[in-house]
Biopython code that builds the backbone (N, CA, C, O; Angstrom):
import numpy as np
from Bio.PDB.StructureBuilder import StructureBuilder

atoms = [
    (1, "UNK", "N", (-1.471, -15.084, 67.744)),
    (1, "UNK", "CA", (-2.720, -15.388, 68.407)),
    (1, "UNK", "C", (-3.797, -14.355, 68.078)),
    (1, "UNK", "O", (-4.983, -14.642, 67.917)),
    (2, "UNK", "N", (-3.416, -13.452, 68.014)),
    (2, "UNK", "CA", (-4.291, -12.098, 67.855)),
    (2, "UNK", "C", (-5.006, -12.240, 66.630)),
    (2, "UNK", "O", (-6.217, -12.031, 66.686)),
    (3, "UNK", "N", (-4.374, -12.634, 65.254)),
    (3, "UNK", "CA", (-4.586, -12.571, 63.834)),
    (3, "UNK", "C", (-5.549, -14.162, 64.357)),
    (3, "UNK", "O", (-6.774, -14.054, 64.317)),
    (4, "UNK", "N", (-5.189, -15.004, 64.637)),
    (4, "UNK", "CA", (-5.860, -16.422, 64.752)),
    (4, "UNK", "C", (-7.489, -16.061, 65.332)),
    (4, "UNK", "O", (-8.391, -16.454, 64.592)),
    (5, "UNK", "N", (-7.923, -15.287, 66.696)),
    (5, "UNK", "CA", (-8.743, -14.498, 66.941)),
    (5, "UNK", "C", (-9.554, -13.716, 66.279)),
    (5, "UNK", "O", (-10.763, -13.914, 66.395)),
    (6, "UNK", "N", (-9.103, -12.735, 65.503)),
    (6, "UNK", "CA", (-9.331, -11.844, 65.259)),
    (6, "UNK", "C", (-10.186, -12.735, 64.414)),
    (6, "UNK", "O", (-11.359, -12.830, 64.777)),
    (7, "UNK", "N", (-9.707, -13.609, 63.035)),
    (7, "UNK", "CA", (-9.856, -13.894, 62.028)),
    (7, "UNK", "C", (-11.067, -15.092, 62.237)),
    (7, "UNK", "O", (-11.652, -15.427, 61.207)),
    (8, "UNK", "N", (-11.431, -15.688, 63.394)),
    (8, "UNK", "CA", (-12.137, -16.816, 63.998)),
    (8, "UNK", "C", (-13.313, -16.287, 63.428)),
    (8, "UNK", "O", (-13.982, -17.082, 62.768)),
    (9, "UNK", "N", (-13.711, -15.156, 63.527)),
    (9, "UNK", "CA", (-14.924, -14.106, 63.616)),
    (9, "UNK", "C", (-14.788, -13.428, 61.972)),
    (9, "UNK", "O", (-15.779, -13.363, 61.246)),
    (10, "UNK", "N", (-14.061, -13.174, 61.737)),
    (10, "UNK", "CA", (-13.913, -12.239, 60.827)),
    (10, "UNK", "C", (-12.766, -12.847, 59.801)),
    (10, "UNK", "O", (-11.564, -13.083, 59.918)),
    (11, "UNK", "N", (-13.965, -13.015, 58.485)),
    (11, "UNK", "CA", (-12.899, -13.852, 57.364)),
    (11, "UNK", "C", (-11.951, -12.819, 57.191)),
    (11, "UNK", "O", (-11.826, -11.744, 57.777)),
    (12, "UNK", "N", (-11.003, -13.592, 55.844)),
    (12, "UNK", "CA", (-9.655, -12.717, 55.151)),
    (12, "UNK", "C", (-9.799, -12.449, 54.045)),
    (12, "UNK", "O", (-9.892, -13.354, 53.215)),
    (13, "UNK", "N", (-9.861, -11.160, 53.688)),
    (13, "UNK", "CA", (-10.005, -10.724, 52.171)),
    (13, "UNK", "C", (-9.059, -11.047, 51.436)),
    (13, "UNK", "O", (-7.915, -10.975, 51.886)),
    (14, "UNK", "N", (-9.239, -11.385, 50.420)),
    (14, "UNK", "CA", (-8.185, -11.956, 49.115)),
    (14, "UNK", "C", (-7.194, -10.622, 48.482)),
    (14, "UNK", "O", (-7.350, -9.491, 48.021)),
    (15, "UNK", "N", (-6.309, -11.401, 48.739)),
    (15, "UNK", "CA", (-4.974, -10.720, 48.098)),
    (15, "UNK", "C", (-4.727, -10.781, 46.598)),
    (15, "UNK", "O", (-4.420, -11.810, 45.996)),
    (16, "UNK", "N", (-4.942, -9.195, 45.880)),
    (16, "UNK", "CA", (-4.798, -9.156, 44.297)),
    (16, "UNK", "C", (-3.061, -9.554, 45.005)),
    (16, "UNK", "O", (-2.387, -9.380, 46.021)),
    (17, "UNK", "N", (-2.984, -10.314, 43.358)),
    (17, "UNK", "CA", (-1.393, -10.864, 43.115)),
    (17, "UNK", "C", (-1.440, -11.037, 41.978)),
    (17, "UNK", "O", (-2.170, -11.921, 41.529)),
    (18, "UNK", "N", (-0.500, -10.064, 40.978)),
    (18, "UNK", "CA", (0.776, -9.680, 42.104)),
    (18, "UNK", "C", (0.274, -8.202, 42.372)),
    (18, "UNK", "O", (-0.574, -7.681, 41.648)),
    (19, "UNK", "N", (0.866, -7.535, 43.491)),
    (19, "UNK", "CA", (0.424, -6.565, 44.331)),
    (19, "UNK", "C", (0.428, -5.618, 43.276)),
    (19, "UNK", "O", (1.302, -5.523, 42.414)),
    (20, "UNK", "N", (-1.091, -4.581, 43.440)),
    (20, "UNK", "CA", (-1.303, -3.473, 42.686)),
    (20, "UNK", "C", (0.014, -2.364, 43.160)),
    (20, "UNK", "O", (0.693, -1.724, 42.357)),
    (21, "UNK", "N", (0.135, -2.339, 44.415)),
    (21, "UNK", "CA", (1.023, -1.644, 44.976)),
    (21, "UNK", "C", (1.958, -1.545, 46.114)),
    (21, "UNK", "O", (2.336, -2.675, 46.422)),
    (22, "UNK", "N", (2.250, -1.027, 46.533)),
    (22, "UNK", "CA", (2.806, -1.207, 47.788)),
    (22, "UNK", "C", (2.302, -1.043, 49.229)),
    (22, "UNK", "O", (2.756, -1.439, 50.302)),
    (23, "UNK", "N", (1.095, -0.251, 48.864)),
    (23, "UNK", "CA", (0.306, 0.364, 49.928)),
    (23, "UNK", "C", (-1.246, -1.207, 49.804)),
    (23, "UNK", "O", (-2.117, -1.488, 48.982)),
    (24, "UNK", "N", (-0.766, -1.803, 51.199)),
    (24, "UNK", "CA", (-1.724, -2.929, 50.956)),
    (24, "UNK", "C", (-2.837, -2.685, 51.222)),
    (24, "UNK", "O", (-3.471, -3.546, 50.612)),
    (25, "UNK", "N", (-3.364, -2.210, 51.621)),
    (25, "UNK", "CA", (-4.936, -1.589, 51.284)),
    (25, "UNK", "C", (-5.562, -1.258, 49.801)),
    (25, "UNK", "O", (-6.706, -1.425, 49.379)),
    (26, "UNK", "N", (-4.842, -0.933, 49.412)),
    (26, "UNK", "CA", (-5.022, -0.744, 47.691)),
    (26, "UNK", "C", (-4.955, -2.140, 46.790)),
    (26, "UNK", "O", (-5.227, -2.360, 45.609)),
    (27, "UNK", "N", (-4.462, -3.004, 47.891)),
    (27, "UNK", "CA", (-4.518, -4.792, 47.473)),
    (27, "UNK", "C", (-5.318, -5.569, 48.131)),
    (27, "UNK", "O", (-4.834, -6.643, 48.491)),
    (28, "UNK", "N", (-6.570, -5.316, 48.440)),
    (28, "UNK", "CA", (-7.990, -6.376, 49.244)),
    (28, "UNK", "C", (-7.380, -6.242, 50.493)),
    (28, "UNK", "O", (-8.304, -6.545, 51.247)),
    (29, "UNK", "N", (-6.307, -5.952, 51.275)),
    (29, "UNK", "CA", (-6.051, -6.232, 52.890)),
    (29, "UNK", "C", (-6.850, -5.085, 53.679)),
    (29, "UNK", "O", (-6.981, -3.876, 53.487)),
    (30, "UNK", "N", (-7.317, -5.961, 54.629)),
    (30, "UNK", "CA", (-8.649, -5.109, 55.674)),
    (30, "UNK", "C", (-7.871, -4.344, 56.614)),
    (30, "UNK", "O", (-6.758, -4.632, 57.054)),
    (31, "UNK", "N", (-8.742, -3.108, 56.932)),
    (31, "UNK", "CA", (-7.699, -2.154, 57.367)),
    (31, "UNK", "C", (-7.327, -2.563, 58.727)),
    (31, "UNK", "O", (-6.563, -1.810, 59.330)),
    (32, "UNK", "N", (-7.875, -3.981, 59.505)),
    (32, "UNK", "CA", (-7.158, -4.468, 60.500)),
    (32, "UNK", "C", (-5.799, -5.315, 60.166)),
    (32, "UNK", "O", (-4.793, -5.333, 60.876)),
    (33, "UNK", "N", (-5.968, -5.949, 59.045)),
    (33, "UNK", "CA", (-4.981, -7.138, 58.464)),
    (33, "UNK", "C", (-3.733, -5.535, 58.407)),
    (33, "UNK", "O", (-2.545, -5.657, 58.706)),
    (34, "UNK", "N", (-4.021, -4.909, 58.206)),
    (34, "UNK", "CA", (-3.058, -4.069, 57.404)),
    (34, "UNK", "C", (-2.283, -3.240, 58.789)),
    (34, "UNK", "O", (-1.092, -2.932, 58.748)),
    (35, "UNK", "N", (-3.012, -3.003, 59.773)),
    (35, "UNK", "CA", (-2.077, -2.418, 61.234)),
    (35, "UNK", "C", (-1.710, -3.543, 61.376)),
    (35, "UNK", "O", (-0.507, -3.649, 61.617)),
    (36, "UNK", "N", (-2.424, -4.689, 61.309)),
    (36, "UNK", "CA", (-1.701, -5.985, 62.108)),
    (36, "UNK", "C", (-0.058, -6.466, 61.682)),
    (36, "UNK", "O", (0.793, -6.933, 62.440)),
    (37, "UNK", "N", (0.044, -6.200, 60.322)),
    (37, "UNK", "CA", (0.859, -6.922, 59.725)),
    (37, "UNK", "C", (1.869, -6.128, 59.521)),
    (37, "UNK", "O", (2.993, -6.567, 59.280)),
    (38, "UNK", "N", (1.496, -4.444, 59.616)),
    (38, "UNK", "CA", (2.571, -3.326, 59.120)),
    (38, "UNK", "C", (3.364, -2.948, 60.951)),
    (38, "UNK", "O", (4.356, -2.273, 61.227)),
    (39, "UNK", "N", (2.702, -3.482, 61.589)),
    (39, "UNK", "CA", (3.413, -3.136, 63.260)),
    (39, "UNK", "C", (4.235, -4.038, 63.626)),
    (39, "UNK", "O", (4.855, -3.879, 64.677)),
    (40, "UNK", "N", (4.355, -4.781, 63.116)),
    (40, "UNK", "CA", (5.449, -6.225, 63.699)),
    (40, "UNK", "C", (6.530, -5.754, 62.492)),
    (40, "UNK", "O", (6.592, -5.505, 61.289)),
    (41, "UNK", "N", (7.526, -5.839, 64.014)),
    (41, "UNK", "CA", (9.135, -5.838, 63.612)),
    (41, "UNK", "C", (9.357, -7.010, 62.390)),
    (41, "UNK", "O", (8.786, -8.082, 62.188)),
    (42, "UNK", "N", (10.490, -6.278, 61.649)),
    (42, "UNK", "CA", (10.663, -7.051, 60.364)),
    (42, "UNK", "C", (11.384, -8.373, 60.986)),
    (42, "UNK", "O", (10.843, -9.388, 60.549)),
    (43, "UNK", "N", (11.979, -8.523, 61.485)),
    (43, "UNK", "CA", (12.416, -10.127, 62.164)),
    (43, "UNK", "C", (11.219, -10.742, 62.661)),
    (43, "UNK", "O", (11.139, -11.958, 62.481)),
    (44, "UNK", "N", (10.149, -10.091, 63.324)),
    (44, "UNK", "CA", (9.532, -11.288, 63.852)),
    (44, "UNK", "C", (8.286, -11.405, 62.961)),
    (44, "UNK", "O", (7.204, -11.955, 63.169)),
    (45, "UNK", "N", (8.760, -10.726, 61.908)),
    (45, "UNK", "CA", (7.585, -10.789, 60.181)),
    (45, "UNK", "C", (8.114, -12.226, 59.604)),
    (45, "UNK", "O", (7.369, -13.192, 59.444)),
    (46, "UNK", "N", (9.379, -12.221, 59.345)),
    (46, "UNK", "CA", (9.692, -13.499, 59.060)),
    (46, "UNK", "C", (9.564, -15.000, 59.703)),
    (46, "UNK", "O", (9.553, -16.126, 59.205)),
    (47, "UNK", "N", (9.462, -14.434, 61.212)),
    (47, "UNK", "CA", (9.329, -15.345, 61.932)),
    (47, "UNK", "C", (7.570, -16.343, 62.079)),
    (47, "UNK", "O", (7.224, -17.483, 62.388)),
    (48, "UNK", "N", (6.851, -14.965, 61.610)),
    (48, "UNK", "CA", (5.496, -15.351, 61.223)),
    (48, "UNK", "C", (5.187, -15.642, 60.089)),
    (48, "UNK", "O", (4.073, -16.152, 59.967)),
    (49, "UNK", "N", (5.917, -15.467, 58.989)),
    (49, "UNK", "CA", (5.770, -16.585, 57.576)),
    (49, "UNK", "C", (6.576, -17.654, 58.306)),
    (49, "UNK", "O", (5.965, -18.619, 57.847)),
    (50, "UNK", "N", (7.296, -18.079, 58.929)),
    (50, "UNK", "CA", (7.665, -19.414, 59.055)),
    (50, "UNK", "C", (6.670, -20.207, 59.955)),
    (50, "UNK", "O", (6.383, -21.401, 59.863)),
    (51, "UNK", "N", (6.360, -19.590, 60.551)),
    (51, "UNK", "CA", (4.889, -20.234, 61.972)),
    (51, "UNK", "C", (3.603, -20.238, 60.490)),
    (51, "UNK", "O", (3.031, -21.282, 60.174)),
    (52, "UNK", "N", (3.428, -19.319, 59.987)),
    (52, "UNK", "CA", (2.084, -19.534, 59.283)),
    (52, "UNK", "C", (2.062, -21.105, 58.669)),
    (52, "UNK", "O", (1.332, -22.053, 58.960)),
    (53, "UNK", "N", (3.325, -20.969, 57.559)),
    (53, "UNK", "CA", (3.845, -21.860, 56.735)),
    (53, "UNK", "C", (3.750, -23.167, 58.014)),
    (53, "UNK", "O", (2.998, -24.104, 57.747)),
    (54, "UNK", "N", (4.192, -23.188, 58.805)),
    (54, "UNK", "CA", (4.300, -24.433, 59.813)),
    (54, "UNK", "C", (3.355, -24.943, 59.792)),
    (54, "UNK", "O", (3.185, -26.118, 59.468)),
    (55, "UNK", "N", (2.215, -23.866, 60.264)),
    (55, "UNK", "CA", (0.878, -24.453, 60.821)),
    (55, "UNK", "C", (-0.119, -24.188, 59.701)),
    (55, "UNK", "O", (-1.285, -24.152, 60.096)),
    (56, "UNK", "N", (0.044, -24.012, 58.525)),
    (56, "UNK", "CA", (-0.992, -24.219, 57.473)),
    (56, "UNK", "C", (-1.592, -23.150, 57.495)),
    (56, "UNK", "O", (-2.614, -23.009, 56.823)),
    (57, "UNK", "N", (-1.041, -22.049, 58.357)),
    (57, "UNK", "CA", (-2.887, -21.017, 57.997)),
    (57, "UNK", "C", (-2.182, -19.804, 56.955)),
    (57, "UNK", "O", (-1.366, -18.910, 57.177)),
    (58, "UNK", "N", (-2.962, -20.269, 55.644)),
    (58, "UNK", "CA", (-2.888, -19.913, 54.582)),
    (58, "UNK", "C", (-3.122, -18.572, 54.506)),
    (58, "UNK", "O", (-2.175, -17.905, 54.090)),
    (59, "UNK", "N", (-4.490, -17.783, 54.898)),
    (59, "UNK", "CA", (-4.317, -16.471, 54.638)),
    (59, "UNK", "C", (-3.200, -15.452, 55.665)),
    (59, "UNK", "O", (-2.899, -14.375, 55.150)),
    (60, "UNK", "N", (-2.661, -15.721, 56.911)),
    (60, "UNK", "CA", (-1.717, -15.585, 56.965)),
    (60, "UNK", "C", (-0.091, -15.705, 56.894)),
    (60, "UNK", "O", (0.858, -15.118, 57.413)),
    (61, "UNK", "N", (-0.222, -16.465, 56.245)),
    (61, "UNK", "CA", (0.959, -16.750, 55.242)),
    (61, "UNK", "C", (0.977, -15.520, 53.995)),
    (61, "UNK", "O", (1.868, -14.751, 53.632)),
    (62, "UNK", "N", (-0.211, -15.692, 53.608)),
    (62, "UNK", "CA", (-0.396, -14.454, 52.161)),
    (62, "UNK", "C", (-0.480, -13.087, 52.721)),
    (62, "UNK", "O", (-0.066, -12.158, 52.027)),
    (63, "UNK", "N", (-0.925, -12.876, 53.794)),
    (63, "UNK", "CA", (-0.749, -11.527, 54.177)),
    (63, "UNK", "C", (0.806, -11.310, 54.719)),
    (63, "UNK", "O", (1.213, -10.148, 54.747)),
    (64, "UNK", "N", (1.624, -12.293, 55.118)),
    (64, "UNK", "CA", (3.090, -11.523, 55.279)),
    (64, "UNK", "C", (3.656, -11.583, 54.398)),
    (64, "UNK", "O", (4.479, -10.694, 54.180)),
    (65, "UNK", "N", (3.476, -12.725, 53.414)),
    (65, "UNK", "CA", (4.276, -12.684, 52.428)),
    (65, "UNK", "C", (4.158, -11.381, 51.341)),
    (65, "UNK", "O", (5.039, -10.891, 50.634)),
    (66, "UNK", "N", (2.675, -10.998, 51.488)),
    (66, "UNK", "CA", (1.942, -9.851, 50.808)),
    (66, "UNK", "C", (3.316, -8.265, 51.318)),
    (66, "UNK", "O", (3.910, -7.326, 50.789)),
    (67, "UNK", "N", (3.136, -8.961, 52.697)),
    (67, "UNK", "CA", (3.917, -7.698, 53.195)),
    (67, "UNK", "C", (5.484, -7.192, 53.105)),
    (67, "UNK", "O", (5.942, -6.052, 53.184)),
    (68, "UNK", "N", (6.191, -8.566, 52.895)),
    (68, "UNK", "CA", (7.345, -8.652, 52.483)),
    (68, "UNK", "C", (7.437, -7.744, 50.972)),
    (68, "UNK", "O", (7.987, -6.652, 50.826)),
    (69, "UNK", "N", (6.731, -8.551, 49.935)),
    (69, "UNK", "CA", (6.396, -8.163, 48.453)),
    (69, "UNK", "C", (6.325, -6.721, 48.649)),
    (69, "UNK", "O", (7.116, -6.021, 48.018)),
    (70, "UNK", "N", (5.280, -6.052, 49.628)),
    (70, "UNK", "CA", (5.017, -4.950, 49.201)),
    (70, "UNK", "C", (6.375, -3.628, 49.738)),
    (70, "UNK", "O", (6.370, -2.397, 49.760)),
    (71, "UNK", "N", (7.332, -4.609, 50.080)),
    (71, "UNK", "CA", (9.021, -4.214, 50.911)),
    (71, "UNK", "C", (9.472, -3.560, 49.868)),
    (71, "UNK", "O", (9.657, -2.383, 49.558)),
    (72, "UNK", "N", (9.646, -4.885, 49.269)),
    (72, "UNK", "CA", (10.562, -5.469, 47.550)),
    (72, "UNK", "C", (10.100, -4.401, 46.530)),
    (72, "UNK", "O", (10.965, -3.654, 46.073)),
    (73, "UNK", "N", (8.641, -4.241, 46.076)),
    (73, "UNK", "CA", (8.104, -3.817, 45.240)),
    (73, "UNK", "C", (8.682, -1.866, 44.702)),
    (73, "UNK", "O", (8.661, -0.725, 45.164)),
    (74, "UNK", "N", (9.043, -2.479, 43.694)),
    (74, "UNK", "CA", (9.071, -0.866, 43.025)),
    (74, "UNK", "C", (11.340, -0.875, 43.432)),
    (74, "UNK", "O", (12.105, -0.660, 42.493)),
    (75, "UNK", "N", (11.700, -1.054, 44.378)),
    (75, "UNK", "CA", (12.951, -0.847, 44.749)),
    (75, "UNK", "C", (13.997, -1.165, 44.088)),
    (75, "UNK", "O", (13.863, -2.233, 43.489)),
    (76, "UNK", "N", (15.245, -0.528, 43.925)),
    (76, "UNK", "CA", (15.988, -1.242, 43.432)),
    (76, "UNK", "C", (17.218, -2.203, 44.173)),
    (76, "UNK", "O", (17.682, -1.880, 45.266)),
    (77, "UNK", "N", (17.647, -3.348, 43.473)),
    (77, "UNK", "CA", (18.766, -3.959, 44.335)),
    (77, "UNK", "C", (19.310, -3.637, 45.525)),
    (77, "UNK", "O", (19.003, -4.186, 46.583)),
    (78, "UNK", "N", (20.237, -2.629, 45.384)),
    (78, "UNK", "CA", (20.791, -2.003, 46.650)),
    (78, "UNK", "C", (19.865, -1.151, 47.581)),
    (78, "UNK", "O", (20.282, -0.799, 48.685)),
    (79, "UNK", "N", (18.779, -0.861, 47.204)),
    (79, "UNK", "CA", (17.901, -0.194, 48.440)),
    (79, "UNK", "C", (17.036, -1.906, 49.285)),
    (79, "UNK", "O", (16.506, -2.042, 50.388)),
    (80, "UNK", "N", (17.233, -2.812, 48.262)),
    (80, "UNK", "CA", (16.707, -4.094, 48.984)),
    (80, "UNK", "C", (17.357, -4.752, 49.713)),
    (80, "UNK", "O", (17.024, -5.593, 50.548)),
    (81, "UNK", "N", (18.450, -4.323, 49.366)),
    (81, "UNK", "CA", (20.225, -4.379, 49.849)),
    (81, "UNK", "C", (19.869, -4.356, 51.427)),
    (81, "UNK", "O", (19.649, -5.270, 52.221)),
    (82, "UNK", "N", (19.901, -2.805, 51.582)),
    (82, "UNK", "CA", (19.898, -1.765, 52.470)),
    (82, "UNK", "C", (18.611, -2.498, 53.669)),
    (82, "UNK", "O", (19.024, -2.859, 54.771)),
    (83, "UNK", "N", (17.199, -2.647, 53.350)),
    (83, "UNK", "CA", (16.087, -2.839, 53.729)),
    (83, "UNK", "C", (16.428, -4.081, 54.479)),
    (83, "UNK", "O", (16.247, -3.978, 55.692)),
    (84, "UNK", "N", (16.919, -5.337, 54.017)),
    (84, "UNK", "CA", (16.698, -6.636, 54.575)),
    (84, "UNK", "C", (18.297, -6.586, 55.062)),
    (84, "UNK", "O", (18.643, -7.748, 55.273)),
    (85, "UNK", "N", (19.288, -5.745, 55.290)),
    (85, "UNK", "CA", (20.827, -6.264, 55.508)),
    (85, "UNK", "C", (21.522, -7.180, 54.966)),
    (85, "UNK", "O", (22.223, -7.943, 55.630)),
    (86, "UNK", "N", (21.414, -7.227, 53.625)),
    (86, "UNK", "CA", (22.289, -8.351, 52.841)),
    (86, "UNK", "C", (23.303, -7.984, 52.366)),
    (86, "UNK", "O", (23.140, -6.977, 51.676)),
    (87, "UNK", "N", (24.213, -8.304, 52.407)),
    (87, "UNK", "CA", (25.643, -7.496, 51.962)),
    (87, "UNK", "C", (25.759, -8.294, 50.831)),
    (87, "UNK", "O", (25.337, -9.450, 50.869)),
    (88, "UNK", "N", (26.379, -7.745, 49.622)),
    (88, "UNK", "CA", (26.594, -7.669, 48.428)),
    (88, "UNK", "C", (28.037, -8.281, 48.040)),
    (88, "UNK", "O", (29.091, -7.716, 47.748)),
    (89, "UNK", "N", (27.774, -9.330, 48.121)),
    (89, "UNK", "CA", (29.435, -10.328, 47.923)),
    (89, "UNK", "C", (29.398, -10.692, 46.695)),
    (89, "UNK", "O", (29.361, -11.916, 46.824)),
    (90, "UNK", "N", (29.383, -10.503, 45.677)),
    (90, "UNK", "CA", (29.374, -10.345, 44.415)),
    (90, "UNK", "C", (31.005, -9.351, 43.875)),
    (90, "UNK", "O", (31.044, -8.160, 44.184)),
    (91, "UNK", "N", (32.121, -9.927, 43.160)),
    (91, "UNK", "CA", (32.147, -9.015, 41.948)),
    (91, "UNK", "C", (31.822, -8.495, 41.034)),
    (91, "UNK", "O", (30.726, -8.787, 40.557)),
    (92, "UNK", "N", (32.574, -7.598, 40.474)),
    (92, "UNK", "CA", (31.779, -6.676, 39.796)),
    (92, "UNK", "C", (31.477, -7.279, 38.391)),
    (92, "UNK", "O", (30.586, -6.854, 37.655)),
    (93, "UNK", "N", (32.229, -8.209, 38.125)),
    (93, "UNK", "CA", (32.381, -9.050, 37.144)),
    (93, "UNK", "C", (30.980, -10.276, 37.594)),
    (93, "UNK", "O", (30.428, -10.843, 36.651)),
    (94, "UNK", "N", (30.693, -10.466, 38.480)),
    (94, "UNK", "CA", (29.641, -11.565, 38.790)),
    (94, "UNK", "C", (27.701, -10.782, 38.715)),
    (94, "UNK", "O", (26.549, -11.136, 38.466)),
    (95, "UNK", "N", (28.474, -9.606, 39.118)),
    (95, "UNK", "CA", (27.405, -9.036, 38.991)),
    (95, "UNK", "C", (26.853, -8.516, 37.432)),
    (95, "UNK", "O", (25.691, -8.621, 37.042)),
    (96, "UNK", "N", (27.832, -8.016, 36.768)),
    (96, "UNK", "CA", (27.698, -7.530, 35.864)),
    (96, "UNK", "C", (27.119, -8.847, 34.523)),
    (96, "UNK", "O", (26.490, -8.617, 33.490)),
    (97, "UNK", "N", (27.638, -10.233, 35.071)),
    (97, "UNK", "CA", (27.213, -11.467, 34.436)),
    (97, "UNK", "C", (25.747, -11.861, 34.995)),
    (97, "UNK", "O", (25.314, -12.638, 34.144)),
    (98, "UNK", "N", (24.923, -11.734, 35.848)),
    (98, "UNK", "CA", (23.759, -11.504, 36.428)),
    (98, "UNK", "C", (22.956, -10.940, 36.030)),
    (98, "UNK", "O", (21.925, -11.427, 35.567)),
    (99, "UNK", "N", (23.335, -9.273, 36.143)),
    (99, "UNK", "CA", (22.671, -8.587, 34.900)),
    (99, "UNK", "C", (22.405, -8.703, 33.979)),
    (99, "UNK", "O", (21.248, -8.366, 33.727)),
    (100, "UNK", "N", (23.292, -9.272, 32.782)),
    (100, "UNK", "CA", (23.201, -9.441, 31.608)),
    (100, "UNK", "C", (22.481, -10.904, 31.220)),
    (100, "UNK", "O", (21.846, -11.057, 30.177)),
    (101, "UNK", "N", (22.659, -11.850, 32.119)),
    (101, "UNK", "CA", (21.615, -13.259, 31.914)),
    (101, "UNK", "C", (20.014, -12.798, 32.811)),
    (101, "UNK", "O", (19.053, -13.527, 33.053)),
    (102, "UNK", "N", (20.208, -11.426, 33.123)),
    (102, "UNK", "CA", (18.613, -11.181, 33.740)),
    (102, "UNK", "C", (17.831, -10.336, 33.191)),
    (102, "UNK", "O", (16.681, -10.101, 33.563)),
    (103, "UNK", "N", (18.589, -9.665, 31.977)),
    (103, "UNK", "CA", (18.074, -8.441, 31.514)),
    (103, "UNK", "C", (16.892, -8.842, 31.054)),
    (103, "UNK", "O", (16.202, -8.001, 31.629)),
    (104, "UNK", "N", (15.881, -9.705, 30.253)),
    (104, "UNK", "CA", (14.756, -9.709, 29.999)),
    (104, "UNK", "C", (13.855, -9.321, 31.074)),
    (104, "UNK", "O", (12.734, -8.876, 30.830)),
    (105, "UNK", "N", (14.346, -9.488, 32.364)),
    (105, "UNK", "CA", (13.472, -9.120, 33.555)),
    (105, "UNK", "C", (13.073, -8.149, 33.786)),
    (105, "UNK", "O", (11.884, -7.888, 33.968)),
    (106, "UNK", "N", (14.339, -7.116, 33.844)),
    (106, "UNK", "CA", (14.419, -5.820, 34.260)),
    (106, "UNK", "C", (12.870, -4.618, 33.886)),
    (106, "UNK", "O", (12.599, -3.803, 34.767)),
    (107, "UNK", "N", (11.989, -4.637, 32.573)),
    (107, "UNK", "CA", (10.628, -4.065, 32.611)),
    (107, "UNK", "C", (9.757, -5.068, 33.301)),
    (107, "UNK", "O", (8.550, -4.846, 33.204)),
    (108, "UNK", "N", (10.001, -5.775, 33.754)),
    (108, "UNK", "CA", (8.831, -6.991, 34.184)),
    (108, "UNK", "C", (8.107, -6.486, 35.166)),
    (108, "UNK", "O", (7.196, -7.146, 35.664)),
]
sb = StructureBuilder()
sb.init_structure("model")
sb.init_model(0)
sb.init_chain("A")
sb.init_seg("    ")
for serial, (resi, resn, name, xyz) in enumerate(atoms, 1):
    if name == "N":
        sb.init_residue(resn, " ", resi, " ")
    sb.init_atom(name, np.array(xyz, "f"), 0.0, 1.0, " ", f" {name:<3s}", serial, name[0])
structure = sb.get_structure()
């Protein structure tokens, strides 16, 4: 409700994509979009890309998703691991076949 408010009055600056960085201010987000979106618990972050996505409102959709990205960004696997609680059910053999059909990615 707050972001719906806030934003009634006050447009949404455009999100460079893909993110210059991790620090979203350094990516068009207004330094309200940016407390707004960096203070909400990571569960109920997801819970607001699924409400945005529900109800169509597009620039908040791009600002969590912005915020998720800027989670992801720069990290590797197991620290993304670590960040979102995904446990790693993979062998080492499945993994190691992953890697090797992903390697063009890996400088991307």
């Amino acid at each position: 409700m707050d972001y719906c408010k806030y934003h009634k009055e006050n447009p949404s600056e455009e999100i460079s994509k893909p993110l210059r960085s991790t620090n979203l201010l350094e990516c068009g987000v207004s330094d309200w979009d940016n407390t707004f979106i960096t203070s909400l618990e990571q569960e109920f972050l997801f819970e607001v890309i699924l409400a945005a996505n529900y109800l169509d409102i597009k620039p908040l959709l791009d600002l969590s998703c912005a915020r998720v990205a800027s989670m992801i960004k720069g990290k590797t696997p197991e620290e993304i691991r670590k960040q979102f609680h995904i446990v790693n059910d993979f062998t080492p053999e499945e993994e190691a076949q992953i890697l090797e059909e992903n390697k063009c990615f890996e400088d991307a």
